[in-house]
N, C-alpha and C positions, 0 to 999 in steps of 0.2 A: 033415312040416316045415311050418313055420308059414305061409300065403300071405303075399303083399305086395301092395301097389298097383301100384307103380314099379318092373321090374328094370332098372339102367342097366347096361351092361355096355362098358365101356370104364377106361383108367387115368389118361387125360392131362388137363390142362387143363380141356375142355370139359365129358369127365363128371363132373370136380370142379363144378363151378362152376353143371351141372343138376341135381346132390344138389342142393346147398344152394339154390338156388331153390328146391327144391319146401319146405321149410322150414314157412313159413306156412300153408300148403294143407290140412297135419292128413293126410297121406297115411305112408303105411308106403313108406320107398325101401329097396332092395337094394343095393348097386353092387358090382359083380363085376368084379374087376380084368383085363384081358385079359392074355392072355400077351405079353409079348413081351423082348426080349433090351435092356436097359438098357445106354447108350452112356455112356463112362467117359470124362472131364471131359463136360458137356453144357456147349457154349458156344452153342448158340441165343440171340437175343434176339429176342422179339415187338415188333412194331411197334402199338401201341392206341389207335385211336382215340376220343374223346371217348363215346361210347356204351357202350364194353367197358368205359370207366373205371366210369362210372356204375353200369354192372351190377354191379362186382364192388366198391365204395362199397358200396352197399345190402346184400352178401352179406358185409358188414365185412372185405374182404379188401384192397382195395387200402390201408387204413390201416396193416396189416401189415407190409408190405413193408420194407423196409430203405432207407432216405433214396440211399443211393448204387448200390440196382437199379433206378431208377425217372429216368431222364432225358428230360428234355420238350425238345419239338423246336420250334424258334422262330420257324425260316427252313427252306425245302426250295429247294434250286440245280439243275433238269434240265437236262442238256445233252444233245444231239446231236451228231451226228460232221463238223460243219462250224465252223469260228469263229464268234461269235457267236449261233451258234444256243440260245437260251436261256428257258427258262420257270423263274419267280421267285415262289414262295409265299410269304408273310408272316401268324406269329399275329397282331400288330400290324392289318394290312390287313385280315383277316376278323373283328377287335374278338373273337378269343378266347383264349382263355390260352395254348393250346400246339394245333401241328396235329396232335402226336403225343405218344406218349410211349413211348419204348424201353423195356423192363422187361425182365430178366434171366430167359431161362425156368426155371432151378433154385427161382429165389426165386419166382415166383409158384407153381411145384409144389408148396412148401416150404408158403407161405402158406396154399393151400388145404387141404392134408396137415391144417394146423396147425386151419382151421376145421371139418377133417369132424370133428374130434376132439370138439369141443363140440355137435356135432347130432345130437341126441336121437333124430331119425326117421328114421336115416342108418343101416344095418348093412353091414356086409362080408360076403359072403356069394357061395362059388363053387357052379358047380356048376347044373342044371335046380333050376330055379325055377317056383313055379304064380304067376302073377303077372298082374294085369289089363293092365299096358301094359308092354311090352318096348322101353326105348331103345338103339338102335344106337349110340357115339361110341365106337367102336373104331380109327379113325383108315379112311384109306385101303387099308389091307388086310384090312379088319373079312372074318373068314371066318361071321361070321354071317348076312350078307345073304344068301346062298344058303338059308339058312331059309327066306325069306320069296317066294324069287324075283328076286329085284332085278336086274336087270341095270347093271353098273356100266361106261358106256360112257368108256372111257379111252384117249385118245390120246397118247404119248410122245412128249416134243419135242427128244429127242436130244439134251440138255442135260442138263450137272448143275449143282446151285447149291453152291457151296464156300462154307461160311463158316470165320469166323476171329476172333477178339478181337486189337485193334490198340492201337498206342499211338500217340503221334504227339510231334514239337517242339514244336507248333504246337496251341494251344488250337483249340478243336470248336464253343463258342460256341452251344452247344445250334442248330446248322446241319446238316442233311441234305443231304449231294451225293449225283446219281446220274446214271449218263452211259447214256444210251442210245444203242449205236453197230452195226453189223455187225461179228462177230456174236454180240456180247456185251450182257450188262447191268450196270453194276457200282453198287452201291450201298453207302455210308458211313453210317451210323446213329450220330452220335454218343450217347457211353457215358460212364459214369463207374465204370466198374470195366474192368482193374485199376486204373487212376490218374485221379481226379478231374476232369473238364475236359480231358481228354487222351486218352481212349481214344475208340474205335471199335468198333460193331460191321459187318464183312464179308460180304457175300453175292453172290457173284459168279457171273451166271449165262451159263454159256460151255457151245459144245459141247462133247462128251464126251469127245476125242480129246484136246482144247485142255485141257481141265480137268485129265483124268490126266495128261499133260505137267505142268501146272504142281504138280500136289500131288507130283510124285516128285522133285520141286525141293528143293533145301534151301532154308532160311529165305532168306540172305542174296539168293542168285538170284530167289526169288518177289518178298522184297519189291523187285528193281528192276524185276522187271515192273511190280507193283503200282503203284509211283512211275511208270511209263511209263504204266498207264493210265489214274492218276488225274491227270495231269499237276501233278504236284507241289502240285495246290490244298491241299490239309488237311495240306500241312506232309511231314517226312518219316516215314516210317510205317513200322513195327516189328512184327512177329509176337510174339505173346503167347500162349504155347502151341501146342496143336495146330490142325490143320486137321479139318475135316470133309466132308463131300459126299455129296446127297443126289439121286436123278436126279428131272427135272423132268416135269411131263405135266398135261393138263387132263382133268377128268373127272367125271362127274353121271350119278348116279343117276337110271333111268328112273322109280322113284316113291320116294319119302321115307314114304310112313304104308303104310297099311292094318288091316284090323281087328286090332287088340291089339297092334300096332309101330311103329314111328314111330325114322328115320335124323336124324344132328343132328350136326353141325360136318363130319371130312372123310371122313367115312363116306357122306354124301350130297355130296358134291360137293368139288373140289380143282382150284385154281386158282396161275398161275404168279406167285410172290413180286413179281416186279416191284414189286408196288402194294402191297406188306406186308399184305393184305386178309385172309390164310386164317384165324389166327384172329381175327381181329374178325367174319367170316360166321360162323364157330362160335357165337361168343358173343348175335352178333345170334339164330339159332339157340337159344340156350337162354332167350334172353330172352323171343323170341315163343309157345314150347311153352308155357313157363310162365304165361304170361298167359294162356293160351289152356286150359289146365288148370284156371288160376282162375276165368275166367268161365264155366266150363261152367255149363249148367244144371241144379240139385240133382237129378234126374230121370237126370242124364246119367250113365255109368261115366268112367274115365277111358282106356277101352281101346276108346271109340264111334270106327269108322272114321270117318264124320260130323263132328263134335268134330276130329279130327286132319287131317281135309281142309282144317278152319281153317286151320290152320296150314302145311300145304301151300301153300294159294293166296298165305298173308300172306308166303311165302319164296320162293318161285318166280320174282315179277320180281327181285328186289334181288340172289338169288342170280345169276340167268343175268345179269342186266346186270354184275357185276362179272366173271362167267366170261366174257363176250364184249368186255369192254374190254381187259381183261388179255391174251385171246385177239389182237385186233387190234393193239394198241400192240408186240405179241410180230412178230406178221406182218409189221407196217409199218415195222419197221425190222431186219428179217430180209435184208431185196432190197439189192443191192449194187449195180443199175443207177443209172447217175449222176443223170438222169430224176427216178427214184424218190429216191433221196436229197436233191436239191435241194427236192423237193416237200415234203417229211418236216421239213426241219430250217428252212423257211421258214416251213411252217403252225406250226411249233413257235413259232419268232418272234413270229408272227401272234398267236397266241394271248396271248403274254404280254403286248400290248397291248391284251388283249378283258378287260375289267375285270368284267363280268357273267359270260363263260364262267370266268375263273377262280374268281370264287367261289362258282357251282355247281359246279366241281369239287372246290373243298376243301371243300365241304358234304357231296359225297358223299362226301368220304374222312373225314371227321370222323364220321360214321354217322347226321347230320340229315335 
C-alpha cells in the first residue's frame, strides 16, 4: 500500500477541517474515518468564535454554508441566581462584528464533507497505514491513544448537558442569554433554523438525576420548566423536535505529540460547554499544527517529535487556561451556601462595571 505523510484518523469537524489545512503544504493526507454510531436528527449547534471563522474563510468553507445555519450573536446577557446580578457583552462595545456565531453542526459537517470532495491531496483510506505522522481527532473516546500511551485524565461532573432546537414568540435579536445558577447552567444561543429570528439553540447543563427527570417529560411540561428557568426573558419557547443529552466531564491528555503522533481538538483535551469553547480549541488546534507543519525546516520530517513539541508548547497555556476557567466558573457557582452565593453574583456585578476586564474577556472568547 501506497505510504502517506499525514494519517488523520478521526470523522468530525476537526479532522475535516486538519485535511484541508494541510492542502498547501504539498503533503499526501489519509483521513480514516473513526467508527462510531451516527445520531438521528443531530441538532447540535457550535458556538464560533472569530478565529474558527477565520480558519474555516481560508479553507473556503464558511462561504459554504447556508445563510440561515449561520447566526451572529450581537449581545451576550449572564445572569446569576440573585436580582440584578448581571454581566452584559456588546459586539457594538468591543468595535467588532459579532461576539459569536451559532452554525448548525449538520451544515458545517455537510460543508466540509462538500470541500474534502475537491482536495486533491485528501484520500479516504481505512485500515493500518505506514505513514510519517499520525493525527489523533477522534473525539473523546479516540481508542487510539492507547497506541501511543497517553493517559487521558478525565473527571465526570455528574451532569449532563441536554440540548434542543426552540422556537419562541418573541424575536432573539441575534441576543445570547445564559443564567448561571445552583445547580444548573442554562444557555439560549439564538438561531435561525427552524424559523428565522425566532429560534434557539438549548444547552442545558443540570445534574444527572435532574436532567433524566426532565428528558422523560413530555414537550408541554419541559417546556414550563424551561419558561421557569429562563424566566420568561426570550419570550415563550417551544420544543422543536427531539431532545438530546450528553454527560459532562473535564479532561486532558497527559501529552498531545510524540515521535510520529500528535492529539488535536477533543482527543487531547474536553472541556465543560459553559463557554461554548470545545470546538473553537479544536480548531485553534488544527490551526497551530498546521502552521507549524509549515514552517518546519526543509531538513525536517513531518513525524520529528522536536517539530511537534512546537506545537505542544504553542497549545498548552490557551488550552489549560480555558480548561481551568470553565473548571472554576463550574465550581463557583456549584456552592449553595448563602456566603458563597452573595460573593458570586456581586463580583458578577462587579465586573460588569470593569470595562477593561470585560474586554479581555471577550478577547478571549473571540480567540484574539
Amino acid at each position: 500500500m501506497t505510504p502517506v505523510d499525514v494519517q488523520i484518523k478521526g470523522s468530525g469537524a476537526v479532522a475535516s477541517a486538519f485535511a484541508l489545512a494541510l492542502g498547501p503544504l504539498g503533503l499526501r493526507v489519509a483521513l480514516s474515518p473513526a467508527r462510531h454510531n451516527p445520531k438521528d436528527p443531530d441538532i447540535r449547534t457550535y458556538a464560533l468564535n472569530a478565529a474558527s471563522r477565520e480558519l474555516l474563510e481560508r479553507l473556503r468553507v464558511w462561504q459554504a454554508l447556508p445563510a440561515d445555519a449561520v447566526t451572529p450573536v450581537y449581545d451576550m446577557r449572564v445572569r446569576g441566581d440573585a436580582a440584578g446580578a448581571l454581566l452584559e457583552f456588546s459586539a457594538w462595545k468591543q468595535c467588532v462584528e459579532a461576539l459569536a456565531w451559532i452554525v448548525e453542526a449538520p451544515a458545517l459537517d455537510a460543508a466540509l464533507a462538500d470541500a474534502l470532495q475537491f482536495a486533491p491531496h485528501v484520500q479516504r483510506r481505512d485500515g493500518p497505514l505506514e505513514a510519517a505522522l499520525t493525527v489523533l481527532a477522534e473525539g473523546k473516546d479516540s481508542e487510539a491513544r492507547s497506541w501511543f500511551g497517553v493517559s487521558f485524565d478525565r473527571h465526570a461532573y455528574g451532569q449532563l448537558a441536554v440540548a434542543a432546537r426552540l422556537t419562541s414568540d418573541r424575536g432573539h435579536d441575534g441576543v445570547a442569554c445564559q443564567w448561571f445558577r445552583t445547580p444548573d447552567v442554562l444557555a439560549l444561543l439564538p438561531f435561525d433554523r427552524p424559523l428565522a429570528g425566532h429560534s434557539y439553540g438549548l444547552v442545558w447543563s443540570l445534574p444527572e438525576n435532574r436532567a433524566r427527570e426532565l428528558l422523560a417529560l413530555d414537550a408541554e411540561p419541559f417546556e414550563a420548566e424551561l419558561q421557569r428557568a429562563s424566566e420568561g426573558r426570550c419570550g415563550r419557547l417551544r420544543l422543536e423536535g427531539t431532545r438530546a443529552a450528553w454527560p459532562l466531564a473535564i479532561a486532558m491528555a497527559d501529552r498531545v505529540c510524540g515521535p510520529g503522533w500528535a492529539l488535536i481538538g477533543d482527543a487531547a483535551h474536553v472541556v465543560h460547554p459553559l463557554a461554548g469553547q470545545g470546538l473553537n480549541l479544536g480548531l485553534a488546534d488544527v490551526a497551530t499544527l498546521a502552521a507549524v507543519l509549515a514552517a518546519r525546516e526543509a531538513w525536517r520530517g513531518v513525524g520529528d517529535e522536536r517539530l511537534l513539541r512546537r506545537y505542544a508548547r504553542e497549545r498548552s497555556g490557551p488550552t489549560r487556561a480555558m480548561a481551568h476557567l470553565t473548571d472554576g466558573l463550574l465550581h463557583t457557582f456549584a456552592h449553595s451556601q448563602p456566603l458563597l452565593r452573595e460573593l458570586r453574583n456581586r463580583g458578577l456585578t462587579l465586573l460588569n462595571h470593569a470595562a477593561p476586564a470585560k474586554r479581555w474577556l471577550a478577547a478571549q472568547a473571540l480567540g484574539r
